[in-house]
C-alpha positions as CSV (number, residue, x, y, z in Angstrom):
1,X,25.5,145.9,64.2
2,X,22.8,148.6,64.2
3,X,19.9,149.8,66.5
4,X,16.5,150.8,64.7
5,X,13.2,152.1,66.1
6,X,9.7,150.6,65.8
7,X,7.4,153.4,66.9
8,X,4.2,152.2,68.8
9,X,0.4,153.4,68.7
10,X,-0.9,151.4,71.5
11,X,-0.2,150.4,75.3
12,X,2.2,147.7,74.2
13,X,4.4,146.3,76.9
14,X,7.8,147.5,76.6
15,X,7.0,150.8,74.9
16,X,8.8,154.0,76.4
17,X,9.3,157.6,74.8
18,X,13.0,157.8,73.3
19,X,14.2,161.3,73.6
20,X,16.6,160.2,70.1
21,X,13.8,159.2,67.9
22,X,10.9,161.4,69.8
23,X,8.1,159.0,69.8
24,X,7.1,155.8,71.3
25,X,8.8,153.3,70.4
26,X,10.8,149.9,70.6
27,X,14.2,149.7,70.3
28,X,15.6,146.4,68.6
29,X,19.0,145.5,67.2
30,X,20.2,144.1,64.5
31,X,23.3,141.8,63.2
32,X,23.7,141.7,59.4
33,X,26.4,140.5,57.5
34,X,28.3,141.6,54.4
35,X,25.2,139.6,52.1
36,X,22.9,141.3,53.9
37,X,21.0,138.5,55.7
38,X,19.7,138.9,59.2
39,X,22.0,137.0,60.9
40,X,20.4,138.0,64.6
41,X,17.6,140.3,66.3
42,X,16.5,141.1,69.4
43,X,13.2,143.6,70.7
44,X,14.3,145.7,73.6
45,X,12.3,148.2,75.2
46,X,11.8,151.7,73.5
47,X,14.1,153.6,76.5
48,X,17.1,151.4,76.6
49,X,20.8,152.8,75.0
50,X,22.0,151.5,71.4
51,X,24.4,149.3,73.0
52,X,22.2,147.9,75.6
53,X,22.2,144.0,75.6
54,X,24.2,143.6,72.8
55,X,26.4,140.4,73.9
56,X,22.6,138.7,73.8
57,X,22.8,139.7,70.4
58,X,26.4,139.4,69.5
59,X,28.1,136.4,71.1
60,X,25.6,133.7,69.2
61,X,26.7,135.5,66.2
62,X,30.6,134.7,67.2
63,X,30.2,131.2,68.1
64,X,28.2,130.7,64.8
65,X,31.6,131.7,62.9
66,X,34.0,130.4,65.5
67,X,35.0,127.3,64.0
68,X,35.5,128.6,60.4
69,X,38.6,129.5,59.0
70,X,37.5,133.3,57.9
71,X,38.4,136.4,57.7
72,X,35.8,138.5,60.3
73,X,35.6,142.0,60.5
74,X,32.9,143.9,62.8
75,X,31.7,147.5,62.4
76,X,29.6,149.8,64.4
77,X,29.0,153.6,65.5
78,X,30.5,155.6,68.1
79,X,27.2,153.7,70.2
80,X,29.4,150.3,70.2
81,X,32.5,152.3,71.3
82,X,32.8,150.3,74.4
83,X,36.1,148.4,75.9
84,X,34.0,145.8,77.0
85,X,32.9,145.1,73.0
86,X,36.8,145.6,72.3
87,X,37.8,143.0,74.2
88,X,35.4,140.4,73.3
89,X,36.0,141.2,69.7
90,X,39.8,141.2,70.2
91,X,39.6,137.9,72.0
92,X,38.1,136.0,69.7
93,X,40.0,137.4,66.6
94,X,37.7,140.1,64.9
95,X,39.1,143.2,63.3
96,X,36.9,146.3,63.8
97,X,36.3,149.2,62.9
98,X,34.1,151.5,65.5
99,X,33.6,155.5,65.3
100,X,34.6,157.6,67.8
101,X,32.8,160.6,69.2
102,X,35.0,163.5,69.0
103,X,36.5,165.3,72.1
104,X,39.2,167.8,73.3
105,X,41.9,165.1,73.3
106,X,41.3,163.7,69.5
107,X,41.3,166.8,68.5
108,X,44.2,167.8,70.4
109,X,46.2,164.9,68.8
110,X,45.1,166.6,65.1
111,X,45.2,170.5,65.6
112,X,47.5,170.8,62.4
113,X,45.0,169.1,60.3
114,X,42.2,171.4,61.7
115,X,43.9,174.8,60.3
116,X,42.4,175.9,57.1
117,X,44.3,174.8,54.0
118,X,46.6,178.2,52.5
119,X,45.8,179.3,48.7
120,X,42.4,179.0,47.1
121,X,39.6,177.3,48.3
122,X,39.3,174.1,46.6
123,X,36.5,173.6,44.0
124,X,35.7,169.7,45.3
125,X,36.1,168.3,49.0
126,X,39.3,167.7,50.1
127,X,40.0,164.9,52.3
128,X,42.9,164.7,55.0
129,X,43.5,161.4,56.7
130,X,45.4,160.4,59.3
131,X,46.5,158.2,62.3
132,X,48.1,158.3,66.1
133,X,47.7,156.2,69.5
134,X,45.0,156.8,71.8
135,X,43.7,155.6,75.5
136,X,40.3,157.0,77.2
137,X,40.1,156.4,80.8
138,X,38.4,153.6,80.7
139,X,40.4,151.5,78.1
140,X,42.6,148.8,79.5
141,X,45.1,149.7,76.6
142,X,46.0,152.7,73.9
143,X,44.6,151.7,70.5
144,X,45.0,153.1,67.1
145,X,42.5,155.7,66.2
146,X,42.2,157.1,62.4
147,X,40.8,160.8,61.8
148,X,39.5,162.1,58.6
149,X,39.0,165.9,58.1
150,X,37.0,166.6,55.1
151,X,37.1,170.4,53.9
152,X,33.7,171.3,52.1
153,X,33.1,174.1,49.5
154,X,31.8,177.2,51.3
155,X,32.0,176.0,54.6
156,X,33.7,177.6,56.8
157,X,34.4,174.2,59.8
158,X,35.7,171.2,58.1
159,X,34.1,167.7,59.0
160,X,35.6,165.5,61.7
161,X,35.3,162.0,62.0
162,X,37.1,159.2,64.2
163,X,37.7,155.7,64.1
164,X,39.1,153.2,66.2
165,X,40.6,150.0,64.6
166,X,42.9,147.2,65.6
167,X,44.0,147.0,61.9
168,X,47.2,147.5,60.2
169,X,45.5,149.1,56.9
170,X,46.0,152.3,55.6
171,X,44.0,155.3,56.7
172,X,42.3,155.9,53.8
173,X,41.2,152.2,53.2
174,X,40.1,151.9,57.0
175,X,37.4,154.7,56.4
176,X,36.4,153.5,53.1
177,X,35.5,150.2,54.9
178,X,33.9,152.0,57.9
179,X,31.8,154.0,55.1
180,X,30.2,150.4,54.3
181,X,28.1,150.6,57.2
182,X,25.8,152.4,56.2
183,X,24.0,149.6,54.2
184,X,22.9,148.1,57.1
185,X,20.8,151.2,57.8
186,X,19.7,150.4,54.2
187,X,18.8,146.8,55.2
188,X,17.1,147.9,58.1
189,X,14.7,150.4,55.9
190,X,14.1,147.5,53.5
191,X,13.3,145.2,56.1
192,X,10.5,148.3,57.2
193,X,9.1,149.0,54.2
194,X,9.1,145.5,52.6
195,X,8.2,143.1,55.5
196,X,6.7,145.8,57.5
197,X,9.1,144.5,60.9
198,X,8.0,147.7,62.7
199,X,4.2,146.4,63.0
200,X,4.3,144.5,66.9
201,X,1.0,145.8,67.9
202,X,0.5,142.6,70.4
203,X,0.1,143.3,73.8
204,X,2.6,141.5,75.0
205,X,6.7,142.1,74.9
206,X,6.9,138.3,74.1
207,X,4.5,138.1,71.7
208,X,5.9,141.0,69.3
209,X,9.8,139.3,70.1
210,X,7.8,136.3,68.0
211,X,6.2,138.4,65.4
212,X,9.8,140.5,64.9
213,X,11.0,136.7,64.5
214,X,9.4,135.8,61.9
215,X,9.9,139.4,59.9
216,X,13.5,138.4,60.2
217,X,12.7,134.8,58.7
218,X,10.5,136.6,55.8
219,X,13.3,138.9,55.1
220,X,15.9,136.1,54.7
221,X,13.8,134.4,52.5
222,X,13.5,137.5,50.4
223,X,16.9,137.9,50.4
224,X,18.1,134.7,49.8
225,X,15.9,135.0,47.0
226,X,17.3,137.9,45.5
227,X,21.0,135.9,45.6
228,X,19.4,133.1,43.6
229,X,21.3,133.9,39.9
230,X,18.3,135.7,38.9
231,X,18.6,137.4,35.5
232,X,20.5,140.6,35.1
233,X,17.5,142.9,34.9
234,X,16.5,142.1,38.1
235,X,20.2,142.5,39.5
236,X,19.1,145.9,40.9
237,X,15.3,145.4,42.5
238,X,15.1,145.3,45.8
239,X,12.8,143.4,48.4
240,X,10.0,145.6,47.4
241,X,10.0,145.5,43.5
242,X,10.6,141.6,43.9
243,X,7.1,141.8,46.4
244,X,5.3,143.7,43.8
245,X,6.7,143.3,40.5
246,X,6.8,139.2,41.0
247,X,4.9,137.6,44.0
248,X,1.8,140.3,44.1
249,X,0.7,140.4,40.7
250,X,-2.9,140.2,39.4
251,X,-3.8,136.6,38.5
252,X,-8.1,134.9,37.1
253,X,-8.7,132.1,38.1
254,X,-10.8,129.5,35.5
255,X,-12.2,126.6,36.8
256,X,-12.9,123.3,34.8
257,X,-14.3,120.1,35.3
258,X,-10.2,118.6,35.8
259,X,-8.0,121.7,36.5
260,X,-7.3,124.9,37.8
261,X,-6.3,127.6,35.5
262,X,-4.7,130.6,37.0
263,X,-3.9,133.5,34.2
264,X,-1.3,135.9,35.2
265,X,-1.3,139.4,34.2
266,X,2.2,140.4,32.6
267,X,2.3,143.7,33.5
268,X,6.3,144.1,34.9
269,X,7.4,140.5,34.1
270,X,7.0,139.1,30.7
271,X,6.7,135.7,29.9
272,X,10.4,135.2,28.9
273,X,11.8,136.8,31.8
274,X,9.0,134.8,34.6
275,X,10.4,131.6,32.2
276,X,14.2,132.4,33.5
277,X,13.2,133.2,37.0
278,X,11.9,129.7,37.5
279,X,14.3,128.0,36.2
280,X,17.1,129.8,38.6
281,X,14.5,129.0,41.7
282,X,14.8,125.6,40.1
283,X,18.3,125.0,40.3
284,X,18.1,125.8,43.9
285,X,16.0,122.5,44.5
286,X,17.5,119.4,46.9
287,X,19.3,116.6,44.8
288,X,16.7,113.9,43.5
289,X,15.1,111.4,45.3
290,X,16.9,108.3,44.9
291,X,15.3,105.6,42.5
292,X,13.6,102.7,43.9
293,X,16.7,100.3,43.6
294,X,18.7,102.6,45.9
295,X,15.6,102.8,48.3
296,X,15.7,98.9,48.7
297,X,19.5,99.3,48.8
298,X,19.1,101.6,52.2
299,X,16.8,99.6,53.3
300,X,18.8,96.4,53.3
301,X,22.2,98.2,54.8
302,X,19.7,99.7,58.1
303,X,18.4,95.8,58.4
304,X,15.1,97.1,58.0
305,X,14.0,95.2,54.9
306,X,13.3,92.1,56.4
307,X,10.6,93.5,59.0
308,X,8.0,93.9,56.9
309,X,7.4,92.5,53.4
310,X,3.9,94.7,52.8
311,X,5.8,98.1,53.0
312,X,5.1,100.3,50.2
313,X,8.3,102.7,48.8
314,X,6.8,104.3,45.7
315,X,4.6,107.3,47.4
316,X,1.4,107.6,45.2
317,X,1.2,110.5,42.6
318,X,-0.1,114.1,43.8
319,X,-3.0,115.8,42.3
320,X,-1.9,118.8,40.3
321,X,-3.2,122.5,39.9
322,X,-2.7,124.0,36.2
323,X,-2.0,127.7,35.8
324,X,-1.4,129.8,32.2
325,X,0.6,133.3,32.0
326,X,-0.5,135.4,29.4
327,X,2.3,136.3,27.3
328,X,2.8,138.4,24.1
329,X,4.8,135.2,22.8
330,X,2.8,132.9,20.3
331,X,2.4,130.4,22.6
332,X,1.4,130.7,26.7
333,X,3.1,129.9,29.3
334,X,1.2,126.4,30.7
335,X,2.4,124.9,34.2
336,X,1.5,122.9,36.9
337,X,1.4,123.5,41.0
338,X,2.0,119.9,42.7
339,X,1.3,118.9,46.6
340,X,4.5,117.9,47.9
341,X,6.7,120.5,47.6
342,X,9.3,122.2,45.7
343,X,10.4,119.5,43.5
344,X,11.6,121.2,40.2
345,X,10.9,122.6,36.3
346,X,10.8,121.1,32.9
347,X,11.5,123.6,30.6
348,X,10.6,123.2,26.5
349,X,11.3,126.7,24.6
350,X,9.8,125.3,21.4
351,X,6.0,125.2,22.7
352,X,7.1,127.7,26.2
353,X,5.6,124.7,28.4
354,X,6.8,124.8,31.8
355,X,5.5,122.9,35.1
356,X,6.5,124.5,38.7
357,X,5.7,122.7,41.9
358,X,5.2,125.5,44.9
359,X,4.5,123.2,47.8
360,X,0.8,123.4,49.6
361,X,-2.2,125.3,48.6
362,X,-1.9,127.9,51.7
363,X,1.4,128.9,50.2
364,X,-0.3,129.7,46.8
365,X,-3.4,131.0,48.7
366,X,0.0,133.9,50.8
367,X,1.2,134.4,47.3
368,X,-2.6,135.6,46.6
369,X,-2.7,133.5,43.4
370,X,-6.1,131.8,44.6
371,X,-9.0,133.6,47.0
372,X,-10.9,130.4,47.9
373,X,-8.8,127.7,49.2
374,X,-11.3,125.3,50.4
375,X,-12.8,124.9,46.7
376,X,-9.3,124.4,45.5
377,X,-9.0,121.4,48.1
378,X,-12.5,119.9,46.8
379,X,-11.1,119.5,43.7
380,X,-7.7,118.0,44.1
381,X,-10.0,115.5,46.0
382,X,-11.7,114.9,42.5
383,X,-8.5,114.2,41.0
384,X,-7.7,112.5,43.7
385,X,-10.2,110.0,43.2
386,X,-9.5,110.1,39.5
């Protein structure tokens, strides 16, 4: 669980200058998981504190897992160092690990691990880790609390750092794991400079929660994407270099009298490699439609055969848009865009013929593949009719 900031140019409701960030801003938090989908958002005002709201955020997230036999572990910063968050966490069976602000009494408990190591000054960091009971004054119990010192070449103060856990790991495999948070503060900059989250220039507080909403949705898209087997050169891009290395790429259009010809530029994906990446996208498709036999079968079991003898099973065929990606490859890449959805890819190396189906023509027109929808439309009514 993180905060972020989403500065603001406008008279938005909500907005408020945050002393932290220094602009004007909102404030929203965020719930990832160790994949790094979204599992939760929520838009606060720009002047509330990190941990404002957060069992709005948080519980949902707790009764999604509740019922699964998991292992769940929580982390946060010294913000979501709150007994309230402790308890809830330790009722419902969560290991955490949470950082601690420092003060007179941590450091009290550590003051031999503060003096300056004797002899020569070492040439790398040198880490010191260790462990002891603690209670603030507003815990209902003492908890365990780790400290690492960390002694830097040519500085004279060592770093501190402190974390409270309800684990029974070893030090140095407790701050190793706390360490891990940071990628949701990488997540959270993807999810800025991919999907652009931070633009809620609506009026309304209600209206930008929706818009933040469907950031969220476009980033688990794009990141369930990336988790989809892709090949190994693409094991590395991130949300951005999938946005415009593979879906925002330059693309003619040729119209003829019965297709649609849309000519891709291969310019970071070649024709091999845009080959592979359909076929993983393909093996993410639902299981097949059943055949006609099993249709009637159904039919029969739900008593519903018998009410009418007219009804039609076999749905009619959808009209079809062809597209061709130039390729250095002897032979292009030729496919075809169907109507009704995802429904799969026929792959044949020898003659590199492959047919994709990418649902309705708005979702081609998002993917900017084709500028004017409404001629696209005319003619799938001519093969329609044909």
């Amino acid at each position: 669980m993180d905060s972020s900031v989403s500065p603001t140019h406008g008279a938005q409701e909500g907005t408020a200058w945050n002393s932290h960030f220094g602009c004007l801003c909102y404030h929203p938090l965020f719930v990832f998981n160790q994949f790094g989908h979204l599992e939760r958002c929520a838009l606060r005002p720009g002047k509330v504190h990190s941990p404002d709201d957060w069992q709005t955020v948080l519980k949902p997230v707790i009764a999604r897992y509740a019922d699964r036999h998991l292992m769940r572990f929580f982390r946060a910063d010294s913000a979501f160092a709150i007994p309230l968050l402790f308890e809830t966490l330790e009722a419902t069976g969560y290991s955490y690990a949470i950082r601690l602000r420092a003060n007179s009494v941590l450091q009290g408990k550590i003051a031999d691990m503060l003096k300056r190591p004797v002899g020569r000054p070492p040439k790398g960091v040198k880490r010191i880790y260790g462990d002891f009971e603690y209670q603030a004054a507003s815990w209902d119990k003492p908890r365990r609390v780790v400290a690492k010192v960390e002694w830097h070449p040519g500085e004279l103060f060592p770093h501190v750092g402190f974390v409270v856990i309800n684990m029974p790991m070893e030090p140095d495999w407790i701050i190793c794991f706390y360490n891990q948070r940071g990628t949701a503060e990488r997540h959270i900059k993807e999810g800025k400079q991919a999907i652009n989250w931070t633009r809620l220039s609506c009026k309304g507080m209600a209206q930008n929660e929706v818009r933040l909403q469907l950031y969220a949705l476009a980033y688990n898209l794009g990141v369930f994407l990336q988790r989809a087997d892709l090949p190994e050169e693409m094991a590395e891009w991130s949300l951005t270099s999938l946005q415009t290395r593979l879906i925002k790429i330059g693309a003619r259009v040729v119209r003829h009298a019965r297709a649609i010809t849309f000519q891709l530029a291969e310019v970071s994906v070649s024709g091999n490699l845009f080959t592979r990446i359909l076929a993983a996208i393909h093996r993410l498709r639902a299981p097949p439609v059943p055949t006609l036999r099993r249709q009637r079968q159904n039919l029969k079991k739900s008593g519903l055969m018998g009410l009418s003898k007219r009804v039609s099973i076999r749905p009619n065929p959808p009209p079809r848009l062809k597209f061709v990606l130039n390729s250095r490859d002897r032979y292009p890449i030729h496919g075809t865009i169907c109507k009704n959805g995802l429904i799969g890819t026929q792959n044949n190396y020898k003659l590199q013929e492959t047919e994709i189906y990418l649902g309705n023509v708005s979702l081609i027109k998002s993917l900017g593949l084709i500028p004017e929808c409404n001629k696209v439309s005319q003619k799938q009514k001519h093969l329609r009719k044909n």
